[in-house]
N, C-alpha and C positions, 0 to 999 in steps of 0.2 A: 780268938783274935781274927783269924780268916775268914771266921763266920763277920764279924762284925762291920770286917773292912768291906765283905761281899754286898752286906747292908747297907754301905755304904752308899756303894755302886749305886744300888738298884733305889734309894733314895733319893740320889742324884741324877738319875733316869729320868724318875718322877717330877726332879723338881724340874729339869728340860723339859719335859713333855707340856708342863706349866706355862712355862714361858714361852713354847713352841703355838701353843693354844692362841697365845694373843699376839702370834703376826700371821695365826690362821693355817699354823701348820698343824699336820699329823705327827705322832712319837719317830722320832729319825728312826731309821733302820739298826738292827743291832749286828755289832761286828766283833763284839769283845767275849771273849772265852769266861772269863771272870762276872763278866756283867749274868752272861745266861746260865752259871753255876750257879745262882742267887735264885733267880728265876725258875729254877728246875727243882731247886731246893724246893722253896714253895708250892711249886705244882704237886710235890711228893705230900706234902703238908695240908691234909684233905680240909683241914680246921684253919685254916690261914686264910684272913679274909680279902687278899693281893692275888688271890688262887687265878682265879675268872681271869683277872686283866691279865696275868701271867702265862694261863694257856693261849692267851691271843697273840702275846707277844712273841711263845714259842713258834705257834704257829705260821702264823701271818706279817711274823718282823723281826727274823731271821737271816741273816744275807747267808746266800748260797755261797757253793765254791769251795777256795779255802782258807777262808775267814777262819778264824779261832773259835767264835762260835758257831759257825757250821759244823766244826768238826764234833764239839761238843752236844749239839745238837744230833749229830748222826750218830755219837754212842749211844745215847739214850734210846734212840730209836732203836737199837739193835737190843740194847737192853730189855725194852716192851715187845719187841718181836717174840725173843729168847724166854719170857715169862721173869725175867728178874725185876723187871720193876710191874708194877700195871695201873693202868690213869685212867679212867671206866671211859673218859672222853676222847681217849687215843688209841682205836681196835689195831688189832696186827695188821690188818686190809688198808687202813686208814696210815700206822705208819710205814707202811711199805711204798702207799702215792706219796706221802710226804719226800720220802728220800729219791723217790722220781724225779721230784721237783728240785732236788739240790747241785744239779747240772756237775756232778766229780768233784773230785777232790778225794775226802773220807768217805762221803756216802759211798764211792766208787768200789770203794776199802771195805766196806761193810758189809757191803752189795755182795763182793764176793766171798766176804767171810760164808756168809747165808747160802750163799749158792753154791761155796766148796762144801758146804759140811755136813752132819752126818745125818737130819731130820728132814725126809724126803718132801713132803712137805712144803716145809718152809723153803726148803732150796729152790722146790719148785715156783713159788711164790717170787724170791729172790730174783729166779733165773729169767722169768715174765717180766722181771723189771730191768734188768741187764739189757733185757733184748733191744729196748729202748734211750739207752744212753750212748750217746758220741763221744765223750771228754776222756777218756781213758788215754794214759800215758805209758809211757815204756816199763813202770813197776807194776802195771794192772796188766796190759796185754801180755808180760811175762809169768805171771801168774796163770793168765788162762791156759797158757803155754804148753805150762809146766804140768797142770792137772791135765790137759788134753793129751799130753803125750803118757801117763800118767794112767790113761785108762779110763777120767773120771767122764762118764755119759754126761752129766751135766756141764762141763767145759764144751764137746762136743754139740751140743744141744745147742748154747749158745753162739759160738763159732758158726755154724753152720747156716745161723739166722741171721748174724755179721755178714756172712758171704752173700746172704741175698739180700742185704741191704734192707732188713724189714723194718729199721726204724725210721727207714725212710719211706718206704712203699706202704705200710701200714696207717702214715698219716689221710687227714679228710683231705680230699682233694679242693684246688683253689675254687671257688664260686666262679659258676658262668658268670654272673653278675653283680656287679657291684655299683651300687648307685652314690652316686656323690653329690655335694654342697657345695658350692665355690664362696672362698673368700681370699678377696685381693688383699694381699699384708704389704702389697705398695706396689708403687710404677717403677716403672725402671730395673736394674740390677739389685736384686737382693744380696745384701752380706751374709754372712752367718754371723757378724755382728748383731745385725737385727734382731737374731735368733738367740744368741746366745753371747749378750756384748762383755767386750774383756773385761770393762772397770766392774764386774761382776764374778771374775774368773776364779775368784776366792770361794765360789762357795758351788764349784762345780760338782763336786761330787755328791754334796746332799741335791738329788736329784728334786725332791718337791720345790726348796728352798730357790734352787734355781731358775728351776720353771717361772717362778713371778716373772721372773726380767726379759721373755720374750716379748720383743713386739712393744707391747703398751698394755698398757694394765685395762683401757677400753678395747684395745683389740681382744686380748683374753674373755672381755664381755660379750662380746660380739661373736667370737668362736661357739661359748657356753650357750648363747641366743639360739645361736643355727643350731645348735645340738637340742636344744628341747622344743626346735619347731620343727626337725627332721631325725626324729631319733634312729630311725633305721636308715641314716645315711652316714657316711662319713664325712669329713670336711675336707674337703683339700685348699691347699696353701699354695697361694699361686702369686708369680713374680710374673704384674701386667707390665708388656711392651718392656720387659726384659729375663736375664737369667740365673738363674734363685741356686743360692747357696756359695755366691763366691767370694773370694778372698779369705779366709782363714778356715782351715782345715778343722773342724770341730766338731766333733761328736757329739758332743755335749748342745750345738745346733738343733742337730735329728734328733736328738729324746727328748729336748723342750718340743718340739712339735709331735712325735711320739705319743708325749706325756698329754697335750692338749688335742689330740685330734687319733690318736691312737687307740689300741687296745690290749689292755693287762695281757704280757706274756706269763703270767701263771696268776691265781690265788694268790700261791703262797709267796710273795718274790714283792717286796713295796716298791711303789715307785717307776717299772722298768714296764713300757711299754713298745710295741712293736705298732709292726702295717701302717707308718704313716703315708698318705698320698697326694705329691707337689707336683708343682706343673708350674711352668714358664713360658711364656711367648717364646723365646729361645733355650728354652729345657733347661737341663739342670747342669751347673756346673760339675766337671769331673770327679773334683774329689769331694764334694756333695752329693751325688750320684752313689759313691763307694758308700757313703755313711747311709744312703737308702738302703742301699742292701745288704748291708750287717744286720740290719733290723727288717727286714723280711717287706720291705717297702715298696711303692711303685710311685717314679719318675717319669712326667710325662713332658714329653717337646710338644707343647700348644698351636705353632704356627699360627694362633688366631690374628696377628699383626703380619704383613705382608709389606713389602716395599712396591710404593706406586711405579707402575710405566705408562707409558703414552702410547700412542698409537704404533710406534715406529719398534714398541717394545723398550723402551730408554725409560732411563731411571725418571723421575720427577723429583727435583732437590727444594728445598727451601731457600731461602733469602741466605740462609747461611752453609748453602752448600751440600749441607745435611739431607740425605734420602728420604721422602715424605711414605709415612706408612697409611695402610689402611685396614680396617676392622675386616678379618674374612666373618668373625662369629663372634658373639657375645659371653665371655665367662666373669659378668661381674657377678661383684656377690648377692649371692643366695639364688644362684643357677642350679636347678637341678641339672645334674648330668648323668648316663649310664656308663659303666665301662664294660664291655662285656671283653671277660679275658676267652672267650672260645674262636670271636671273628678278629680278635683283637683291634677291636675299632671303637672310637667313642663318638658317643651317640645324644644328642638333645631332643628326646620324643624318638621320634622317626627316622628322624634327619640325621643321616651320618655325616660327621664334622673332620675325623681325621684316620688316618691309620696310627694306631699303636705297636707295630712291630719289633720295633726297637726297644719297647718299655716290658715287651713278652716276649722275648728269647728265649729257646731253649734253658738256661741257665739262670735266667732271672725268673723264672716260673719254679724251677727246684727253691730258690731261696727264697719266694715266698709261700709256698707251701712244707718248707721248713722250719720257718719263722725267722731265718735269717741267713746270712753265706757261713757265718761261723759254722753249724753244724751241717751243713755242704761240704765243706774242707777238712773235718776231723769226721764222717762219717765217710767219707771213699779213702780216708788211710785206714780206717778201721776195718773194711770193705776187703780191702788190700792186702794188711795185716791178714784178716781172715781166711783167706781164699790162699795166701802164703803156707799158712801152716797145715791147713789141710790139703794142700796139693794140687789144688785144683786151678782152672782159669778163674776168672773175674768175668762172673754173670754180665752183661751191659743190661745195667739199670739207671746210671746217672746220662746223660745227655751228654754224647761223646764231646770233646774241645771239638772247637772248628779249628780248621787247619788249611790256611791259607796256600797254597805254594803255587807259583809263578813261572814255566817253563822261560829261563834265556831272560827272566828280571834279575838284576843286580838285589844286592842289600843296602839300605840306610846302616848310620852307624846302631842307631835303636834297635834296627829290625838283627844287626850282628849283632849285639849286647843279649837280646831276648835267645837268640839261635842257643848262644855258649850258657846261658844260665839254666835253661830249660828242662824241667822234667816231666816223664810221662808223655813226653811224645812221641810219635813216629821214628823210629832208629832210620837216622837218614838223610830223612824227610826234612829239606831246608823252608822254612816259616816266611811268610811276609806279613804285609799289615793287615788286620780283620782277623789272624789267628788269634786263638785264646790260648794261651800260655800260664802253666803254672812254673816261675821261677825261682832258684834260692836268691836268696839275701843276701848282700855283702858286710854293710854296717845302717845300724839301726839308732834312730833320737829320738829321745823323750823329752818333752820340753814340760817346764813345769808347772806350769796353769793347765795343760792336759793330762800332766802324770799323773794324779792321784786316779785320773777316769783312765787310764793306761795301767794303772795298778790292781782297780777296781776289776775291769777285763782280763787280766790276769790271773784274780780268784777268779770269779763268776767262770773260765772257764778251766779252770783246775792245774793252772799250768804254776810251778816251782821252782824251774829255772833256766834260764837261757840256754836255746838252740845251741849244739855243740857248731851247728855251721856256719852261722854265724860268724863274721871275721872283727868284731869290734861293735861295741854298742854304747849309749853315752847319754845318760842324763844329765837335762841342763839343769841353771837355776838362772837364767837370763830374765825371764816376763816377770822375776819376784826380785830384781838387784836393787831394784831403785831404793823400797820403801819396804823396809824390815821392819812391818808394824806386827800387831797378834795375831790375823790372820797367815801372814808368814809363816810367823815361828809354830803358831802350831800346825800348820800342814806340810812347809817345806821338812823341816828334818823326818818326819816321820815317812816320807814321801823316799828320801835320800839312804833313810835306811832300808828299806824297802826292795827299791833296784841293786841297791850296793848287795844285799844281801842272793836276789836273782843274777847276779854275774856283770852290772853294768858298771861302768865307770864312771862315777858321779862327779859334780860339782863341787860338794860337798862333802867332806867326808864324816861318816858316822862317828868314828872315833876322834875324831879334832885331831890329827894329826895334820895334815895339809891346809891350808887357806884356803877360806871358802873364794871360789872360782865361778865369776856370773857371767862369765864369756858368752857371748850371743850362741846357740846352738848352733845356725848353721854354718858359723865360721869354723868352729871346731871339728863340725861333721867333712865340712871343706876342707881341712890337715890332716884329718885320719884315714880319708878316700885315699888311697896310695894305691889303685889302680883305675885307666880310665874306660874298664870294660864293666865296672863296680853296679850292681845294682844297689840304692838306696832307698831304704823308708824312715821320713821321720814327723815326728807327730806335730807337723808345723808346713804352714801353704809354701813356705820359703826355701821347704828343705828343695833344693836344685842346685845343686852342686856343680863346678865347675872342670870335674875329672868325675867320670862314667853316665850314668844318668839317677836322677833323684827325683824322686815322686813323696810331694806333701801328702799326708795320709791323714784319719781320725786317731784318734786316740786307741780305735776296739784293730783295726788295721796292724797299727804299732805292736802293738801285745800281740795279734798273731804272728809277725815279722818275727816276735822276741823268741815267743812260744815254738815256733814250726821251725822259724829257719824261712818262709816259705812265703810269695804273694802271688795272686792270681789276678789276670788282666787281660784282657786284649793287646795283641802289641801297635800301640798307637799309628796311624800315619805321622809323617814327618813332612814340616817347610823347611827349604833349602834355604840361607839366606848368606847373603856372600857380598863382598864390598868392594867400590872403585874409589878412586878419583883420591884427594889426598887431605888429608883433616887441619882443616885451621888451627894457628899458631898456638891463636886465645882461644880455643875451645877445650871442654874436659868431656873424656870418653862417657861420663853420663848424660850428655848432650847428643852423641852417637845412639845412645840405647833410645831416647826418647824419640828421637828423629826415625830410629828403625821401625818404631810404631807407628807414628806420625805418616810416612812413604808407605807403611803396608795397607794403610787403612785407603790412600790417596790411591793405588794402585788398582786395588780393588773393590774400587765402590762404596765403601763404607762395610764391606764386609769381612770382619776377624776373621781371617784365614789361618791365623795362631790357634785360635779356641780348640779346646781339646785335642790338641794333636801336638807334635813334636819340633821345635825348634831348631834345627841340627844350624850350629852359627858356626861358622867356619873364619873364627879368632887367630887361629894361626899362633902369630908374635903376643901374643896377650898371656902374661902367667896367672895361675892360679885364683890367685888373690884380684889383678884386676878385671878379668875372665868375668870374677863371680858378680859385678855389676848387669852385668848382661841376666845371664841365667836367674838372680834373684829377681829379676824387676819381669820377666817371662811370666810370671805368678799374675801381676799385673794386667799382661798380655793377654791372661786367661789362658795360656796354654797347660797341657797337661805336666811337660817335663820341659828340658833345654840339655843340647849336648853341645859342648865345646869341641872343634875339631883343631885339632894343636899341633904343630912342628915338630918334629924330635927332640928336638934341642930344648923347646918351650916345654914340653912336656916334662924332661928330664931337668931341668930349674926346678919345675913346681914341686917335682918329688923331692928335690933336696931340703927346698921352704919346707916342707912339711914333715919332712924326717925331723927337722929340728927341731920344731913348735912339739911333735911328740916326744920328741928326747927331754922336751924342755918341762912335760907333763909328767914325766917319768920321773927326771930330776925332784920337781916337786913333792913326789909320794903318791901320784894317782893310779899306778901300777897295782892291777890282783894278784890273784894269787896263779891264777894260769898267766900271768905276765903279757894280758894281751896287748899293750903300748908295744912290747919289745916285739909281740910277732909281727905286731903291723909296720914298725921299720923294716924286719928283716924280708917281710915281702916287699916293701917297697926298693929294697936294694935287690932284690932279685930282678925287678919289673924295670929298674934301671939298665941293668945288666943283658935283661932282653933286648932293651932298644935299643944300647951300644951295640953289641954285636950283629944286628941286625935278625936275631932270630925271630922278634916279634915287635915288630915295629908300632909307633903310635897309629892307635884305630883310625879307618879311615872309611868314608864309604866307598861301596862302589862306584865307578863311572857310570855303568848302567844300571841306578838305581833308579827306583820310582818315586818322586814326591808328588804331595796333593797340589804344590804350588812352589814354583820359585819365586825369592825377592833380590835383586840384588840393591844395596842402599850406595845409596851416591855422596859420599861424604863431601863430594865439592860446593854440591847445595845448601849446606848448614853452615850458614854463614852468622847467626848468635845462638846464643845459650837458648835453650826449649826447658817451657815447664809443662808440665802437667799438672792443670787445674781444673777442682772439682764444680768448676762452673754453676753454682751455688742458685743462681738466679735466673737461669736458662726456663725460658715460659715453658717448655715441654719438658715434664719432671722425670721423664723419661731417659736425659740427656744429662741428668746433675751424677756427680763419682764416681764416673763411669770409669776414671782415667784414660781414656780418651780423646780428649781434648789437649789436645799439646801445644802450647803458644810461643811464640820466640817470644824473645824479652820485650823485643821495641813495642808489644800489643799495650803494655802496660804503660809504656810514656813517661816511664821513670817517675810516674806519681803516687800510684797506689800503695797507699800505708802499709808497711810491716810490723806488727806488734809483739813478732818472737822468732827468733830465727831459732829449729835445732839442727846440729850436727852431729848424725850419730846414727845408730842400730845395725843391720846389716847390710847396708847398701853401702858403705862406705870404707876404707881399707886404710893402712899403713899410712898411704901417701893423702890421702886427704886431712889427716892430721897434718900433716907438714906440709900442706899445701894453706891450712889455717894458718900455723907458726909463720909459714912466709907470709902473708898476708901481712899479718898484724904488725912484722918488723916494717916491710914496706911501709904502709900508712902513717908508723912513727918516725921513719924515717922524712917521706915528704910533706907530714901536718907536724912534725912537733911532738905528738903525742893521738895516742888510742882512745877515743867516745865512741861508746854505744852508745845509739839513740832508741835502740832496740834489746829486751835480753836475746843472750846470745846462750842456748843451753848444747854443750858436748859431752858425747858419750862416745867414748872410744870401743869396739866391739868387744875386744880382749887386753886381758892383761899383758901377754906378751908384747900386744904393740904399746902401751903402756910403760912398760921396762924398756924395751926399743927405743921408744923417744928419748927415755930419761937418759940412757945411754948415749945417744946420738946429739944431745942437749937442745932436742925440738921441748919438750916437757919444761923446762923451763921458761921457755918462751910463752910458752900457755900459761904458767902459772904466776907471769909475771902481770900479764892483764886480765888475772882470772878473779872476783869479787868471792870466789865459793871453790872447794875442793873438796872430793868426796872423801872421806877418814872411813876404813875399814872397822875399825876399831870402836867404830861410835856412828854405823850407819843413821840413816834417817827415819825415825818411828811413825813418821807422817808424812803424806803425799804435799808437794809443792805444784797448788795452783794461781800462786803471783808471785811475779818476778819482778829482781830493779833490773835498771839498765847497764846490766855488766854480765863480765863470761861467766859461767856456770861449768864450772869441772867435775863432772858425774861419774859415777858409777860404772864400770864396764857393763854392756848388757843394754836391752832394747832401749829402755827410759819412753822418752814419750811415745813412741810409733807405739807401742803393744795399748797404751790405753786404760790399762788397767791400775797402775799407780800415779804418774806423775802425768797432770793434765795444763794443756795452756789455758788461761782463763778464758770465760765462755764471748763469746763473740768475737773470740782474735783472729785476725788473719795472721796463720803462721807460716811460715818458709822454712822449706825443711828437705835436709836431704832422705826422710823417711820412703816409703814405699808406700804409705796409708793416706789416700785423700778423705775417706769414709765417714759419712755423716755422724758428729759423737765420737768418733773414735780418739785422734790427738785432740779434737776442740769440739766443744760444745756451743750449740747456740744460744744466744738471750734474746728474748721477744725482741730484741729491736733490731738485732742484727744475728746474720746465720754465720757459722762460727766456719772458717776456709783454713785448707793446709794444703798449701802448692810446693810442689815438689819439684824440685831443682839440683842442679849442681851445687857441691861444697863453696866455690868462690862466688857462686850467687848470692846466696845464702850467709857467707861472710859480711859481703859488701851491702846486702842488705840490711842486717842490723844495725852497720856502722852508723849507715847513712837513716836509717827508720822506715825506710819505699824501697820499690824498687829501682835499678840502676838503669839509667840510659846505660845503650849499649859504648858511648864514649865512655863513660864512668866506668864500666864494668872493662874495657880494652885497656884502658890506664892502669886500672890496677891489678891485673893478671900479668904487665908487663915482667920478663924475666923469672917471671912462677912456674916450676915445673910441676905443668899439668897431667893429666894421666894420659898419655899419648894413643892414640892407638894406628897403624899403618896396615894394612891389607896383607895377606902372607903373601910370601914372596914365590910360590908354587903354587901349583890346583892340590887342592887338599884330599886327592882318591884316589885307588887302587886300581 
């Protein structure tokens, strides 16, 4: 019967591979223990005529790591080494590279069976192959340990080549030259939507599958063009007169381009390619940059666009104020170019175009001659590990950290955060910004349209369960709440058992004991941070938290965060930005953020002085929760992180909010088995306990710190509501979702059509619900009665503010003029792309911002309190009209469904009368030490 059901499988293999054929795919990768039990049978089976496709399958479509069939596949291997099996097409030599290729896990396990045991030989053979693998974990390095103390020369042997680092010194060195193919994949700001868009995020994990949906299915042509009229070049992907890879944190981005312009990290391994090479008139965004170098990649800053001056040296602006560029060089497509990584400069012919210094560091030069940072970061603990037990020092073979320090400079709050987490450096020795830092972790997110490619990363590099250092870690299920179709259901639970079973705290839970939970991740990442010295990784552009500092990450990032405990970086510079003057009546503090961009950009020329560097915002009076409008919309900014500098007092609030919302997690059943819900209160009442007493007061920077730039924003100035619009029709395509563009109300003249207003994901908190509920009573109060002229779609972040309402009897108020309420019990098995004109009660969880389930129809102009103006992303375009999502405050966004347009700024004063908006006032101290 297990033979039959095996038959099954590998039937059903067949019949995908079938249907995979006619949308032009390859056989998917295989991952299933049972499926390659069938497979292997057959291979044994010299008379079975599935033999041939079977050894391919073994070979060449296998997933490494530790997949169930990896593992399966590495006994056999050990088997044919050993002489218990023999397959005339798989020599001992032949599977010995094979299990090279299977990056840990069991191979790792097999690896040393071979090389502890007792046929000199083979161990020797084994022990050649050891030399070369980074992935070993604390049950493999205890092994080695254990025979090396043990006597065994073959532990010794190995160790000893650990110590010198020869799996890394052993590799081919990076090529002097590298010649490249330019192709422009657009003007302006590239997304990693472009690259890898969300309403596609279902099918990230089969890597071929995915790849279709970068770019355009003629861009794809157009890549394969350049590839067979330049075969010995590579292509680079370049973001003209802007900077490639920003707004969503995605891995799954870099291996669609990887996978089109890249080259196979193994034979044996389908689908996973490295070395892609991007380039942007203004480089690469941050955490696109990190997803370069997982994959062993190079990021280039183009400069080829310049801002005009005049004679006087002065900017030259356009009619619209806007800075006028100019061509320094040509990288349209199908430019040859050189890169030569020795002078590090890039070259057209003769003609040298720029310096590369920045793109061949010390450290980016190990990771691409490793093929990526992963095996950089687990081969110097192995390195470490090594040179530990035999006693010695640590050869210097990797390319020491730079190490910034500044006699008589003060600290940023960032640059004190990086000080306390720090390992591996100088005993001492105080850090500034431009050091490289390796830090631990404090709590870590998976969100779930990256998890499976977070999980994926978690085999592939052999890791089983969450870092002991780690203080909290937390899969969402937000990007999948809306629409629980079949893509859902079969990736989410299996997703949710997965991490549940690696140590994280899920959404969901495997055993059906608790309600499933599709709270936005980073609100929950926001209540679990219960310290504000906290470092945080999580697999989302958003994750910026509003206590310690939080950095959006890839999906392969996250899994080391889970894996190690551990992220390596530079410690960012940091803007100071600090506030006067006193905030209008009718204004709501997301008017304040928008305006902080708005004045920084005004300040300085048109020049993001946010971009890649550190935000330290000195909120003061602002708690947790309304804090986090700031720091999440910083994403926006393009900055790397955001630190909230907070009062004592405000600080000590936020920890109590978030004691609860965890107690209130705990209540529900989402507590493990190491209880880590309870230790995160019981540190958070410790960390209260500091500040009351004054032992250790909330962080602060120093007075004599260094920033790259101060801004201080003059709140007296912002006299309406500010949107940010993706300026859709802007002649220079340069200038379209850039968010950027921030317009007070009155631009629009109270006429421009609205055709969907949402309120929802994470930009929005407690009080913007019941700043809706007040709303809607007011207008029935002074019409009579409540008309949308617009749908009106809400989505509360979490469920606790959900319960909150119902409690407080805001939720009533909602659902008294709501057309639709989301039912747990009978989610929605289909995406909603038309709406009537009434409120729409959703789902906890992103909803329309993410993109990937619930869309506004194609050419709507939406208003939204979302964070995403992004071409495609909430709205799509129709040949007749391009499809806009301006971003606004809660009561804008109100008053514009009611009414269909947008509101004169009269209209919009009338009806905020007596609404209590989200205030924000300047703290009432200097916020340093």
């Amino acid at each position: 019967m297990a033979i039959d059901n095996a038959m099954n499988l590998y039937n059903e293999y067949i019949k995908e591979i079938e249907e995979r054929k006619g949308q032009g795919l390859h056989p998917k990768p295989i991952d299933s223990a049972d499926l390659l039990s069938e497979i292997i049978a057959q291979i044994k089976d010299t008379n079975n005529p599935n033999r041939k496709d079977c050894l391919n399958f073994f070979i060449y479509n296998t997933l490494p790591g530790t997949t169930s069939a990896a593992g399966k596949k590495a006994y056999f291997l050990k088997d044919i080494i050993l002489g218990k099996e023999v397959v005339n097409e798989i020599t001992v030599a032949f599977a010995f590279e094979l299990l090279s290729h299977m990056k840990g896990g069991t191979s790792i396990e097999v690896l040393l069976d071979l090389a502890l045991g007792n046929d000199v030989a083979i161990a020797q053979q084994a022990s050649d192959v050891l030399k070369t693998q980074v992935y070993l974990y604390d049950a493999d390095t205890a092994r080695l340990k254990e025979a090396y103390t043990n006597g065994n020369a073959t532990a010794k042997d190995i160790l000893e080549s650990y110590a010198k680092a020869e799996f890394f010194t052993k590799l081919p060195e990076m090529p002097e030259e590298i010649k490249v193919v330019t192709f422009i994949a657009g003007e302006g700001d590239i997304s990693t939507d472009l690259l890898s868009p969300g309403n596609q995020a279902h099918s990230r994990s089969d890597r071929e599958l995915h790849g279709k949906c970068m770019i355009t299915p003629q861009a794809q042509e157009e890549i394969q063009a350049l590839q067979a009229q330049y075969p010995d070049k590579s292509v680079m992907l370049i973001a003209e007169k802007g900077t490639m890879g920003v707004g969503s944190s995605r891995m799954s981005g870099v291996n669609n381009v990887a996978l089109w312009t890249g080259k196979k990290a193994s034979p044996y391994i389908p689908f996973v390619n490295i070395a892609p090479i991007v380039g942007g008139t203004n480089g690469i965004s941050p955490i696109f940059l990190t997803t370069v170098d997982v994959t062993g990649g190079i990021g280039i800053d183009l400069k080829n666009w310049v801002k005009k001056t005049d004679a006087n040296g002065e900017l030259v602006r356009d009619e619209n104020g806007d800075p006028i560029l100019e061509q320094v060089y040509s990288v349209a497509t199908g430019t040859v170019l050189t890169i030569n990584t020795k002078a590090k400069k890039l070259y057209n012919g003769d003609q040298e175009l720029i310096d590369l210094s920045r793109s061949f560091t010390p450290q980016k030069i190990e990771f691409i001659k490793a093929g990526g940072s992963y095996a950089i970061v687990f081969g110097k603990k192995i390195q470490t590990f090594a040179c530990k037990v035999l006693g010695i020092d640590i050869p210097t073979v990797f390319a020491p950290s730079k190490e910034v320090s500044n006699d008589g400079q003060g600290l940023t709050a960032v640059e004190k955060i990086f000080n306390k987490n720090a390992v591996g450096t100088t005993p001492g020795k105080v850090l500034h910004a431009g050091s490289d830092v390796r830090v631990e972790v404090n709590i870590v997110g998976s969100q779930d349209t990256t998890g499976l490619m977070t999980a994926q990363e978690l085999e592939s590099m052999a890791a089983k369960v969450i870092s002991p250092i780690v203080d909290g870690a937390y899969q969402s299920g937000c990007h999948t709440a809306s629409v629980w179709d079949k893509k859902a259901q079969a990736n989410i639970p299996k997703l949710m058992q997965f991490m549940n079973d690696f140590g994280l705290i899920t959404a969901r839970d495997p055993k059906g004991v608790y309600h499933p939970m599709t709270d936005v991740i980073h609100k929950v990442l926001n209540d679990i941070t219960i310290d504000e010295w906290a470092i945080i990784i999580g697999g989302d552009s958003h994750t910026r938290m509003s206590k310690g500092v939080a950095f959006g990450a890839d999906s392969g990032t996250v899994a080391l965060a889970l894996a190690t405990g551990e992220a390596s970086m530079p410690i960012p510079e940091s803007v100071k930005v600090t506030f006067k003057g006193t905030m209008k009546e009718y204004m709501d503090f997301r008017d304040v953020v928008h305006a902080t961009q708005a004045q920084m950009l005004h300040k300085f020329g048109g020049e993001n002085v946010f971009q890649g560097r550190i935000i330290e915002v000195h909120i003061g009076t602002l708690t947790a929760d309304q804090a986090f409008t700031f720091t999440d919309w910083s994403a926006e900014m393009k900055a790397k992180a955001s630190i909230c500098i907070s009062e004592d007092e405000t600080l000590i609030e936020s920890l109590e909010i978030a004691k609860g919302r965890i107690q209130i997690m705990i209540d529900k059943g989402m507590d493990n088995a190491k209880q880590v819900l309870q230790g995160l209160i019981n540190k958070a009442n410790k960390r209260i306990e500091e500040i009351k007493t004054g032992d250790k007061p909330a962080l602060r920077p120093d007075a004599n710190a260094k920033y790259y730039a101060e801004l201080e924003v003059d709140l007296d100035v912002i006299n309406e509501p500010m949107i940010a619009d993706p300026d859709v029709n802007n002649k220079d395509v340069s200038k379209r979702y850039t968010h950027d563009t921030i317009r007070p109300l009155s631009f629009y003249g109270g006429t421009k059509k609205v055709d969907l207003g949402f309120i929802g994901s994470c930009m929005v908190h407690k009080g913007d619900m019941k700043i809706l509920a007040q709303m809607l009573k007011n207008i029935e109060r002074h019409e009579g009665k409540v008309e949308f002229q617009a749908p009106l779609v809400v989505a509360p972040p979490t469920y606790n503010i959900v319960d909150e309402l119902k409690a407080e009897g805001d939720w009533d108020v909602l659902r008294k003029y709501s057309g639709f309420e989301f039912d747990d019990n009978a989610p929605k098995g289909a995406a909603r792309t038309e709406y009537e004109n009434m409120l729409y009660l959703e789902r906890p969880g992103c909803n329309l911002c993410m993109g990937n389930q619930e869309k506004a129809s194609k050419g709507d102009t939406v208003m939204a309190t979302s964070t995403r103006l992004f071409q495609g992303r909430v709205v799509e375009d129709t040949a007749e009209k391009k499809g806009e999502s301006l971003l606004s405050s809660t009561p804008v966004v109100v008053l514009s469904t009611i009414l269909g347009r947008t509101p004169s700024i009269e209209e919009y004063k009338k009806a905020v009368e007596g609404i209590n908006l989200t205030k924000f006032a300047p703290p009432h101290k200097l916020l340093v030490r």
